[in-house]
Each structure stands twice: as C-alpha cells, then as structure tokens.
N, CA, C and O atoms as a GROMACS GRO file, in nm:
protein
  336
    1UNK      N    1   2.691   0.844   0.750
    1UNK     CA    2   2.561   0.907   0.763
    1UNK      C    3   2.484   0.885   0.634
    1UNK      O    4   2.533   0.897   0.522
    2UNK      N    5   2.344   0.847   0.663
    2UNK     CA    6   2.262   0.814   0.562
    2UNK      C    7   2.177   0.936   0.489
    2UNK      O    8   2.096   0.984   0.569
    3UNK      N    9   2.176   0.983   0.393
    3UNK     CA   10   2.093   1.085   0.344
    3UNK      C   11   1.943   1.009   0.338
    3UNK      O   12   1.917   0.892   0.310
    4UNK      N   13   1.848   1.128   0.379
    4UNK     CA   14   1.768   1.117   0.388
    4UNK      C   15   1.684   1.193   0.262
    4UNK      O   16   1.690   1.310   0.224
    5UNK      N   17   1.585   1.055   0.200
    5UNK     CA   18   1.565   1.103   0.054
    5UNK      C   19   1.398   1.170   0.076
    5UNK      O   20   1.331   1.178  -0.026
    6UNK      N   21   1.329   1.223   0.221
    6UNK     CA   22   1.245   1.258   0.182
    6UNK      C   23   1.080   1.193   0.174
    6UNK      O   24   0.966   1.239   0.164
    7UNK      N   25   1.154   1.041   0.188
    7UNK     CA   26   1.014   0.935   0.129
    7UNK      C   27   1.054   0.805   0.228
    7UNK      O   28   1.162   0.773   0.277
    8UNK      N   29   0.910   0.737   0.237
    8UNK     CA   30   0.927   0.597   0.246
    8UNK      C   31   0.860   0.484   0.137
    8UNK      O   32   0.863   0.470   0.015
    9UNK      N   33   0.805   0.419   0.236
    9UNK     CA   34   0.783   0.298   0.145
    9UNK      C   35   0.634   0.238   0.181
    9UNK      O   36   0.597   0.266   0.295
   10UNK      N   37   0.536   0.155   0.100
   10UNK     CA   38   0.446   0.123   0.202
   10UNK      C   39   0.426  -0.036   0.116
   10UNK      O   40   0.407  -0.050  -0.005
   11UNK      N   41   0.439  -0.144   0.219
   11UNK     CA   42   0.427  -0.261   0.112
   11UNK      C   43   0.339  -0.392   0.233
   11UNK      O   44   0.351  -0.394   0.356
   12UNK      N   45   0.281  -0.459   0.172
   12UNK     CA   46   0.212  -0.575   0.234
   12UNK      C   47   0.204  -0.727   0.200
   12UNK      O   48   0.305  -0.787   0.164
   13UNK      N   49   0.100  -0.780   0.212
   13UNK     CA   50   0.082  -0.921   0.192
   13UNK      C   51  -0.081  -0.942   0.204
   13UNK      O   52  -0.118  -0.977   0.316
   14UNK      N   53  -0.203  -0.921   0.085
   14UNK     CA   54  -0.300  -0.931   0.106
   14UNK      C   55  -0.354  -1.098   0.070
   14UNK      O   56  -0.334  -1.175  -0.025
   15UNK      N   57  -0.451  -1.108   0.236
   15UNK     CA   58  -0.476  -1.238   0.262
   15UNK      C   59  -0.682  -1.237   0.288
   15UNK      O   60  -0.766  -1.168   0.346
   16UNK      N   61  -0.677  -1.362   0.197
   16UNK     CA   62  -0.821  -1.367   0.314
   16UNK      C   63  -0.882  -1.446   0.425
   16UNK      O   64  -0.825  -1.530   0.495
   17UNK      N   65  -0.985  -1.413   0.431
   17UNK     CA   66  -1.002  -1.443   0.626
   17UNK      C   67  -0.939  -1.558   0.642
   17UNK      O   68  -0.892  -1.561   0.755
   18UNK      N   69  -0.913  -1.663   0.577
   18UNK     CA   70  -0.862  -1.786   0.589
   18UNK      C   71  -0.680  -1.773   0.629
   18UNK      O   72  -0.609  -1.868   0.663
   19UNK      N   73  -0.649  -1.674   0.619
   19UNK     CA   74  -0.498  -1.672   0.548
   19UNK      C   75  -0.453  -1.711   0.422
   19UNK      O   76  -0.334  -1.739   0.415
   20UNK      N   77  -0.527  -1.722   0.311
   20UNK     CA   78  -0.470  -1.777   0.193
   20UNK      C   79  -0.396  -1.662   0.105
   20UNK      O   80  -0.492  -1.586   0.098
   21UNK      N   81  -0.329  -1.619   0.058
   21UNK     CA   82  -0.283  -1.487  -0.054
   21UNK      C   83  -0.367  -1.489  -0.120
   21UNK      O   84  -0.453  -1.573  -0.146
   22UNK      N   85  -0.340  -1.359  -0.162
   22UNK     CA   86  -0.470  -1.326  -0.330
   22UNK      C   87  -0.405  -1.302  -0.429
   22UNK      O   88  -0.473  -1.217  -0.486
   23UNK      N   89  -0.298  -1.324  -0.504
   23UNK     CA   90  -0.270  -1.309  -0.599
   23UNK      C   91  -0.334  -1.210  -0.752
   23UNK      O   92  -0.406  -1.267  -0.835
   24UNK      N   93  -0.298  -1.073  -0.768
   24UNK     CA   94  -0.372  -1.032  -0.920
   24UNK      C   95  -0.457  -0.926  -0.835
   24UNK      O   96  -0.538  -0.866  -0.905
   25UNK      N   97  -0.458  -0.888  -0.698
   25UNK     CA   98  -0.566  -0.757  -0.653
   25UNK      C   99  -0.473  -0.656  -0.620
   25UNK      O  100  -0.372  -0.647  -0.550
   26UNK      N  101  -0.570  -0.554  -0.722
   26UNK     CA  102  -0.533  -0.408  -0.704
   26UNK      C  103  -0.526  -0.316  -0.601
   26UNK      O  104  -0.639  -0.296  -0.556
   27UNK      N  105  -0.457  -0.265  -0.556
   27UNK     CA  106  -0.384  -0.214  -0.476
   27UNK      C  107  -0.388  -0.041  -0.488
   27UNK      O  108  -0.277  -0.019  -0.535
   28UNK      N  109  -0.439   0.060  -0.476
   28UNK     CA  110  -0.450   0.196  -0.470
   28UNK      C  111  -0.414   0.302  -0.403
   28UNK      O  112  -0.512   0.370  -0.374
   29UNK      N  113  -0.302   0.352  -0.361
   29UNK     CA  114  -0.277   0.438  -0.274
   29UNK      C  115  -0.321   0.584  -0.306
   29UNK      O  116  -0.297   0.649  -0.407
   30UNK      N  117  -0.384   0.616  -0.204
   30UNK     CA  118  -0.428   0.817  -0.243
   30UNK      C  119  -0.362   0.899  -0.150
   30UNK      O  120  -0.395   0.889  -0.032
   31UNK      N  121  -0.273   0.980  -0.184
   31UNK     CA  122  -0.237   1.092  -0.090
   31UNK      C  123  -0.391   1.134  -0.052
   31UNK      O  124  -0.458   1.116  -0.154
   32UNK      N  125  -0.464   1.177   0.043
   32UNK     CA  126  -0.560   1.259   0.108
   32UNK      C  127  -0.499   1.377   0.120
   32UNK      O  128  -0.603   1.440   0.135
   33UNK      N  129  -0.435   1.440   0.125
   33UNK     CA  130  -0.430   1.613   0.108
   33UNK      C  131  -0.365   1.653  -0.071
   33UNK      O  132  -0.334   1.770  -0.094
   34UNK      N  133  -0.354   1.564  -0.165
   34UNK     CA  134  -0.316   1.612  -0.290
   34UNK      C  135  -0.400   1.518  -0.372
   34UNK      O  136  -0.394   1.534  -0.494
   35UNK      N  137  -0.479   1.419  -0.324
   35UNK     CA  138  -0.547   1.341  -0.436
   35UNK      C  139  -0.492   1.276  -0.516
   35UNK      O  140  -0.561   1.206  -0.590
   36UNK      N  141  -0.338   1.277  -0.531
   36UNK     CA  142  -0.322   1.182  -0.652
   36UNK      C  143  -0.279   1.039  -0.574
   36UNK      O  144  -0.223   1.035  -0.465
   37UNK      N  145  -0.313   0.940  -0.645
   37UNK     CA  146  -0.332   0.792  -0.627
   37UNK      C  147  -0.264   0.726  -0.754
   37UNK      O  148  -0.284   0.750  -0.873
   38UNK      N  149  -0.168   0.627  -0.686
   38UNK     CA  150  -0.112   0.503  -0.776
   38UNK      C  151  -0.135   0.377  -0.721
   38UNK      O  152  -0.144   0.333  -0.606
   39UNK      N  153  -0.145   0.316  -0.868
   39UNK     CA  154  -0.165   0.165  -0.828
   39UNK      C  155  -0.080   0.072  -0.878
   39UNK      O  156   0.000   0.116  -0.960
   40UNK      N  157  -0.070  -0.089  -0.841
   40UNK     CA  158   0.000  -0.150  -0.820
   40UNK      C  159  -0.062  -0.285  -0.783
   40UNK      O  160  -0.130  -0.299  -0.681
   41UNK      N  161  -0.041  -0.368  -0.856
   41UNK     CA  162  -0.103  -0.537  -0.822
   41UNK      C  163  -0.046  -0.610  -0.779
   41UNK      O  164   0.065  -0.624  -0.831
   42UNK      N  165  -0.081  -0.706  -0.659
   42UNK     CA  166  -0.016  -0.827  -0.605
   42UNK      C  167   0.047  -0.939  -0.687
   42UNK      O  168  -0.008  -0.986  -0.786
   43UNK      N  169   0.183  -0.984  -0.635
   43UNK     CA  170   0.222  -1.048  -0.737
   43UNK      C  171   0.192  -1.197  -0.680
   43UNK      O  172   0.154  -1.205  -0.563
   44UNK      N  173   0.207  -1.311  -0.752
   44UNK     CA  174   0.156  -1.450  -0.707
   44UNK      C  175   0.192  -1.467  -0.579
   44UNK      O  176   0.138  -1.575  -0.558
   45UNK      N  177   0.242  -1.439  -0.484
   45UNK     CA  178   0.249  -1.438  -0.336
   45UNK      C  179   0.163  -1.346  -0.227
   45UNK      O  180   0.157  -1.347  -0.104
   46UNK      N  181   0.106  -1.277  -0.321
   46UNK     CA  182  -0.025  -1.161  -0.240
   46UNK      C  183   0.089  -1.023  -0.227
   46UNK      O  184   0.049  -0.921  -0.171
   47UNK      N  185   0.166  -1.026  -0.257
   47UNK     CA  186   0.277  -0.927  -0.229
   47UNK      C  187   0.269  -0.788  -0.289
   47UNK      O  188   0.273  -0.791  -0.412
   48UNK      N  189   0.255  -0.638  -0.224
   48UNK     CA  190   0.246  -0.568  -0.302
   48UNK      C  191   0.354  -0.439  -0.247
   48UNK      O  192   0.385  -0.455  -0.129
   49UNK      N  193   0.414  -0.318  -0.312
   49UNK     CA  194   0.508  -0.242  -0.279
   49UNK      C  195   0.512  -0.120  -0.340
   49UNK      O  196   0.554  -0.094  -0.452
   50UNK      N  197   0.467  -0.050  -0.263
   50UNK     CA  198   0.547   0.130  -0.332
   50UNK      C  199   0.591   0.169  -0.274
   50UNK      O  200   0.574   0.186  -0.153
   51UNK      N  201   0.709   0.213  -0.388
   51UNK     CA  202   0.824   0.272  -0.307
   51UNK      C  203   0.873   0.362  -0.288
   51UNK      O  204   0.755   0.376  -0.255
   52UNK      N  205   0.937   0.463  -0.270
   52UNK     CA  206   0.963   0.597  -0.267
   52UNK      C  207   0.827   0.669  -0.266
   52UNK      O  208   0.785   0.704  -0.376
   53UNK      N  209   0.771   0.688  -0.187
   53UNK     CA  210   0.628   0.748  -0.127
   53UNK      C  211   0.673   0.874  -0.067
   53UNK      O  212   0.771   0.865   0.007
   54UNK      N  213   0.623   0.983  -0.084
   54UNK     CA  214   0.629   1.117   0.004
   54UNK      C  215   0.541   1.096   0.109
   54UNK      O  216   0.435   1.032   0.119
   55UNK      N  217   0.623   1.178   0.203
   55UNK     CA  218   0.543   1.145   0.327
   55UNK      C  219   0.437   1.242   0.350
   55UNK      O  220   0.442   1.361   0.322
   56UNK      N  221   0.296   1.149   0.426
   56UNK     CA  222   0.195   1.243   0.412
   56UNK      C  223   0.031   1.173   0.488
   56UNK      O  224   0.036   1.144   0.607
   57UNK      N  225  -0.050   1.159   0.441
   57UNK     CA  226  -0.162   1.084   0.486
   57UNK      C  227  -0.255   1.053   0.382
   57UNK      O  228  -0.323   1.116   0.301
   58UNK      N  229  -0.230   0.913   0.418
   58UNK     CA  230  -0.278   0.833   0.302
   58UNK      C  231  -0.389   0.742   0.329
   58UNK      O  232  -0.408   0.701   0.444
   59UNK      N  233  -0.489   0.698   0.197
   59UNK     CA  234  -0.589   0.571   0.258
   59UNK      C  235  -0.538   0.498   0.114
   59UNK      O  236  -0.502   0.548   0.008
   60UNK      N  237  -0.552   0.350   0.159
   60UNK     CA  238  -0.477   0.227   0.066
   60UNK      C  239  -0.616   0.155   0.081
   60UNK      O  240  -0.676   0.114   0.180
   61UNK      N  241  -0.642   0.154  -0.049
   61UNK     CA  242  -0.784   0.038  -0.143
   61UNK      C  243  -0.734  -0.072  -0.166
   61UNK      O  244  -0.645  -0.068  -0.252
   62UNK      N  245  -0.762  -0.202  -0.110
   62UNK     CA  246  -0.746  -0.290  -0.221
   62UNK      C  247  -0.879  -0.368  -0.243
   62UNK      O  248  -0.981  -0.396  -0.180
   63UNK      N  249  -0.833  -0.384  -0.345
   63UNK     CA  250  -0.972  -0.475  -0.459
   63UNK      C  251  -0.909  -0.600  -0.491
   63UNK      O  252  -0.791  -0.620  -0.520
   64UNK      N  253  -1.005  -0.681  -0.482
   64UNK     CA  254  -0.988  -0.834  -0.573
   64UNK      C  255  -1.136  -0.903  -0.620
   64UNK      O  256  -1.224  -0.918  -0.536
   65UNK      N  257  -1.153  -0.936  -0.736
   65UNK     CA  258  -1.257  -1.018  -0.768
   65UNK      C  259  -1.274  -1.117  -0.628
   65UNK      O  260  -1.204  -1.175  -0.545
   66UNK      N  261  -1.451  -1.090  -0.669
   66UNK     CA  262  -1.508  -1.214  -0.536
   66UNK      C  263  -1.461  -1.161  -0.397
   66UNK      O  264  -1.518  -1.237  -0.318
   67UNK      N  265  -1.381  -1.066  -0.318
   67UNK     CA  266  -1.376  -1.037  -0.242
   67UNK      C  267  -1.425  -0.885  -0.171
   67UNK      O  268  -1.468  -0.803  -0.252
   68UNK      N  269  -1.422  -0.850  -0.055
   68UNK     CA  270  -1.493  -0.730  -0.005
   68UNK      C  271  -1.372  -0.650  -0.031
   68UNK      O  272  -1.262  -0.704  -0.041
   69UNK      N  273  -1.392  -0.505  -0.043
   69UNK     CA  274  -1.309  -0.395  -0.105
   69UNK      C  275  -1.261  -0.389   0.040
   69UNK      O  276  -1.333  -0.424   0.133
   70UNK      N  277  -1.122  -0.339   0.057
   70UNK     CA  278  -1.104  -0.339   0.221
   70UNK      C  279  -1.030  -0.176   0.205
   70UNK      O  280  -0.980  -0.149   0.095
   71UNK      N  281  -1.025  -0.066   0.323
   71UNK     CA  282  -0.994   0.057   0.307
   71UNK      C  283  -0.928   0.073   0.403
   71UNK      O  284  -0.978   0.010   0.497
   72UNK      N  285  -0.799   0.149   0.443
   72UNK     CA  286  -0.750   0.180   0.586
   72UNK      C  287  -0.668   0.322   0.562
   72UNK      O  288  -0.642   0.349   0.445
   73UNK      N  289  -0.636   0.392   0.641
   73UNK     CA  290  -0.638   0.533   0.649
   73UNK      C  291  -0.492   0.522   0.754
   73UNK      O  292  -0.488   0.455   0.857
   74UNK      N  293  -0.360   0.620   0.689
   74UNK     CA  294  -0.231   0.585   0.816
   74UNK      C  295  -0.160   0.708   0.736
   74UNK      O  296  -0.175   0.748   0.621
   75UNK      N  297  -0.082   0.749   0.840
   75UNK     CA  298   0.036   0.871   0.822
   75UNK      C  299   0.145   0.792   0.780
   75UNK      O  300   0.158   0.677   0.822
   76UNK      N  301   0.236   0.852   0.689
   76UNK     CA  302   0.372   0.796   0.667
   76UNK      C  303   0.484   0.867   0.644
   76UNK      O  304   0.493   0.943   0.547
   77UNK      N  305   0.586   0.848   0.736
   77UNK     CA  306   0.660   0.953   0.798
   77UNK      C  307   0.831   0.953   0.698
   77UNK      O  308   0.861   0.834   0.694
   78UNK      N  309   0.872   0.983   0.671
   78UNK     CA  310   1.009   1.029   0.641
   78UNK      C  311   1.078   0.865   0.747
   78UNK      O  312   1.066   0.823   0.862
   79UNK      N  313   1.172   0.807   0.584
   79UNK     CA  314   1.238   0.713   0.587
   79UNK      C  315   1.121   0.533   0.650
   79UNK      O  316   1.157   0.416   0.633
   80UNK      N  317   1.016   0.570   0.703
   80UNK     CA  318   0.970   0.466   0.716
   80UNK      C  319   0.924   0.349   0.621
   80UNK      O  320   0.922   0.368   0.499
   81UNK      N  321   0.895   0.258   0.663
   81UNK     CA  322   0.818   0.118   0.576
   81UNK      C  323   0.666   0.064   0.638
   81UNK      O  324   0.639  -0.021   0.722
   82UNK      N  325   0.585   0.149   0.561
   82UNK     CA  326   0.471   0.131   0.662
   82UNK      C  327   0.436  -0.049   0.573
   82UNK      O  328   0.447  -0.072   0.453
   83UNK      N  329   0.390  -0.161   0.698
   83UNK     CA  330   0.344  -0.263   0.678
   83UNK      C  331   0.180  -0.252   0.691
   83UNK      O  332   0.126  -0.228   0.798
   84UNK      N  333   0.125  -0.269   0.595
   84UNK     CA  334  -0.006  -0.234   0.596
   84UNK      C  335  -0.100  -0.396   0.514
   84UNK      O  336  -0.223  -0.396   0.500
   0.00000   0.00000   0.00000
C-alpha cells in the first residue's frame, strides 16, 4: 500500500501554434483560494514541472518573450499529474 502524501504534480510541454517548444518561458502557478504562486521555467525542450502541489484550484500563467500570455484555470486532486 502506497501512502498517500497529500499532493500532486502539475507538469507540461509549452508549444506554439506551429508545434515548435519554447524553451526559457515562465511558468506561474497560483493557488486561487490562498494566493500564493510559484514559478518555474521551461527547460530547452519546452518542459516544465511542479511537484508536490497541494491539492486545490489553481490558474497556470505562462509567459514567453514575443508570444501571447496564455491562462487556464483546473482543480488538482490528491495523488494526481495534471498535464496542462
């Protein structure tokens, strides 16, 4: 039996309209009911990851030079990996 620590995870792959990666864009997660927000930058594959996240409801910013700010809003539940 697996203990359950409470948290998940929320990690992606930011692309633009083309499919190309973005490499170097910031990445922002905000709890919406506690306000606090961490960030985290894509690494040369567009790749980005936080981990051990409390579960809760969240909106995820990302930013990159030259591109449009993009925003999305998702619940994240105990033990999941939200792909966002």
């Amino acid at each position: 039996v697996l203990a359950q620590t409470g948290t998940g995870s929320v990690q992606g792959t930011v692309k633009d309209p083309t499919g190309s990666v973005i490499p170097n864009a910031k990445a922002t997660l905000r709890n919406t009911q506690t306000a606090v927000s961490i960030e985290t930058t894509t690494n040369n594959v567009g790749f980005y990851l936080f981990p051990a996240v409390q579960n809760g409801s969240y909106e995820l910013t990302v930013e990159a030079t030259g591109m449009e700010t993009w925003k999305g809003t998702f619940t994240l539940v105990v033990g999941q990996t939200a792909q966002i």
